[in-house]
N, C-alpha and C positions, 0 to 999 in steps of 0.2 A: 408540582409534580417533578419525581426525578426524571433528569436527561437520559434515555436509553443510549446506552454505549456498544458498540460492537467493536467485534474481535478477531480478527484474522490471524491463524500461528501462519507464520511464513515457513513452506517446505522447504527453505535452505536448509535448515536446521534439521530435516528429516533422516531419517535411512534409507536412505534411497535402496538398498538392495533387499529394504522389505517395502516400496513403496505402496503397493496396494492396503496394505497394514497399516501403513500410518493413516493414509486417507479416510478407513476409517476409526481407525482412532480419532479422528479429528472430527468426525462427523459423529461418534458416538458422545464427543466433549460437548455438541452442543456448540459449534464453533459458527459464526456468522457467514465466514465465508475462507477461501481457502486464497493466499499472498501468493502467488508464482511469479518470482525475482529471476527477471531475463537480462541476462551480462553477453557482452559482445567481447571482451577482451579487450578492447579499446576506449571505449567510454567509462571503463570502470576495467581493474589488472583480476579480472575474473572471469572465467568463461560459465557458462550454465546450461537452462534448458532452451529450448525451441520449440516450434509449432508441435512437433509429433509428438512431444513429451505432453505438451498443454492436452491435446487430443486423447492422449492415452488417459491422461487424468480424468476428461471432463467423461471417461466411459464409465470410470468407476467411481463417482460422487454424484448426488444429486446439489451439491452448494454451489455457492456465488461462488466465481473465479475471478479473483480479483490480478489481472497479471499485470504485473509492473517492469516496464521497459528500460533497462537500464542502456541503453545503445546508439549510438549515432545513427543519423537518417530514420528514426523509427517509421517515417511514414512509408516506406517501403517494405514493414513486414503488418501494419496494421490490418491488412484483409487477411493474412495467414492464421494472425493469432484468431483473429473473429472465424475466421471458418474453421478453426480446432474447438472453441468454443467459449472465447473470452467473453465476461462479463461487462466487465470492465477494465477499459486501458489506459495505464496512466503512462506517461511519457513525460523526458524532462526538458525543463525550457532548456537549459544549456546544451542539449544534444542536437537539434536543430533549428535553423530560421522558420520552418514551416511550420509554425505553433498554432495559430490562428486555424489556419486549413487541418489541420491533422485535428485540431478538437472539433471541427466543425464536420470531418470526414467520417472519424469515430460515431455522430450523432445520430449522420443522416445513414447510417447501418444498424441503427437500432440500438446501439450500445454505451454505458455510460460514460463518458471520458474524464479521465481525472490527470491534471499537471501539476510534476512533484521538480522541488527545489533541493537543491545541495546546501547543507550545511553555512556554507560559505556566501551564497547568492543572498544580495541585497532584499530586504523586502521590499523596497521602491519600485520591483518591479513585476508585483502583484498583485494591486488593484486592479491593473488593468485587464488582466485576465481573469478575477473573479466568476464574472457575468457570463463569462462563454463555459465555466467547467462545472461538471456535477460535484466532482473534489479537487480538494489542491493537500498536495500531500507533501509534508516539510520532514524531509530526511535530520533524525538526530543523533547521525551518525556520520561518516563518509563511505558511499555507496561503494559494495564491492565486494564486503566479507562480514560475516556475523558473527557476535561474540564483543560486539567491539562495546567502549565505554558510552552512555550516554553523553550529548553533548549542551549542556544547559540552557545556553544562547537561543535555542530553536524555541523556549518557552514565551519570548518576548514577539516572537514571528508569529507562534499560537495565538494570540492575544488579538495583537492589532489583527489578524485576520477575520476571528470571531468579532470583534468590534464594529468592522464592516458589513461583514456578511449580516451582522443582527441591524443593522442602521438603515442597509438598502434591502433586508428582506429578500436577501436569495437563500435558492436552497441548493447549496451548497456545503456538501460534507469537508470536515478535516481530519485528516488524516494524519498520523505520526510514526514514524517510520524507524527504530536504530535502539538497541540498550534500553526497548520497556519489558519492567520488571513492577512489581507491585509501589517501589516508592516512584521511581520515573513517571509509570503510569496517569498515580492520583497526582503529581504534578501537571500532565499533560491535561488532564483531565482539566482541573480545575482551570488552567489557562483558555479552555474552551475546546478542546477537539470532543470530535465525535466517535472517531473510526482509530483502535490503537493494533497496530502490526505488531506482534511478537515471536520470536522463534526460538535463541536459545534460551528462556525463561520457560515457557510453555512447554517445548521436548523436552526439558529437563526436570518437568515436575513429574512424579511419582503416577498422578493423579489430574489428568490433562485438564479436563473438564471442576473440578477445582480450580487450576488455573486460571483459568479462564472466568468463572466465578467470580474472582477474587480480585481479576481486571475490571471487569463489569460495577461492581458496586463497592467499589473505593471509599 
């Protein structure tokens, strides 16, 4: 039986000054769930959206919000984003020491938590966190700005992940994050991920829901 794959377009890639529009555009593509990439300016040279923006969102979609915390300290905005209405929050090991507490914090509020890695960060130190997150999400890109080139290296991260995760029997999604387009994709794919983020592929097709399609069954 094929792997079901989901698909999140990330609204970086959006119009924002038609953002209602695009939501559902996004929702009429059939999309899994909806990326909202939150930048502090500091942990990443980008600034973005915030709790009220997540909130305005979650008025007008019925989908998974999947928001992803690009920010130092995130555990001091994790109640903000869940009472706008995150679904899920991923946060990254490099932005804080409280990794353990914050995916445990996330939990015990009802909500999934997923821990994503930088390009650059060893997988040496991923195992150890498997067990505690619903995803682990491996940036293939450098966090910050979209548009950018895939980064190949993250395919071997993909791997050994799935290799674990299938050996100790968690269920634990992966996630891929930077430059997926239809060939990135079915590499990502094939290396084992579950969950593929894409934004300027997906805005930039004609035919959003095609896109999306066309992620899905590689």
């Amino acid at each position: 039986m094929k792997k079901k794959i989901k698909v999140a377009p990330s609204i970086l890639s959006c119009d924002f000054a038609f953002l209602a529009q695009e939501l559902e555009r996004i929702e009429e593509a059939k999309a899994d769930a909806i990326h909202i990439d939150v930048m502090d300016g500091h942990f990443v040279p980008n600034l973005t959206l915030g709790p009220k923006i997540v909130g305005a969102i979650k008025k007008h979609t019925k989908l998974f919000l999947d928001v992803h915390l690009m920010i130092y300290n995130p555990f001091e905005y994790i109640e903000k984003f869940i009472a706008a209405g995150a679904d899920l929050i991923t946060f990254h090991l490099e932005a804080t020491e409280e990794v353990e507490y914050s995916l445990n914090f996330i939990k015990k509020c009802g909500k999934m938590a997923g821990l994503a890695f930088n390009p650059k960060t060893s997988f040496s130190v991923v195992p150890k966190y498997l067990n505690m997150c619903d995803l682990v999400l491996f940036m293939s890109v450098n966090p910050g700005f979209g548009g950018q080139k895939f980064i190949p290296g993250v395919l071997d991260k993909v791997e050994l992940a799935r290799k674990i995760i299938d050996e100790q029997k968690l269920k634990v999604e992966i996630q891929v994050d930077g430059g997926i387009d239809e060939e990135t994709a079915k590499k990502c794919v094939e290396a084992g991920a579950d969950f593929l983020v894409s934004g300027t592929y997906l805005f930039g097709c004609k035919d959003m829901q095609e896109g999306i399609n066309k992620l899905k069954n590689l």
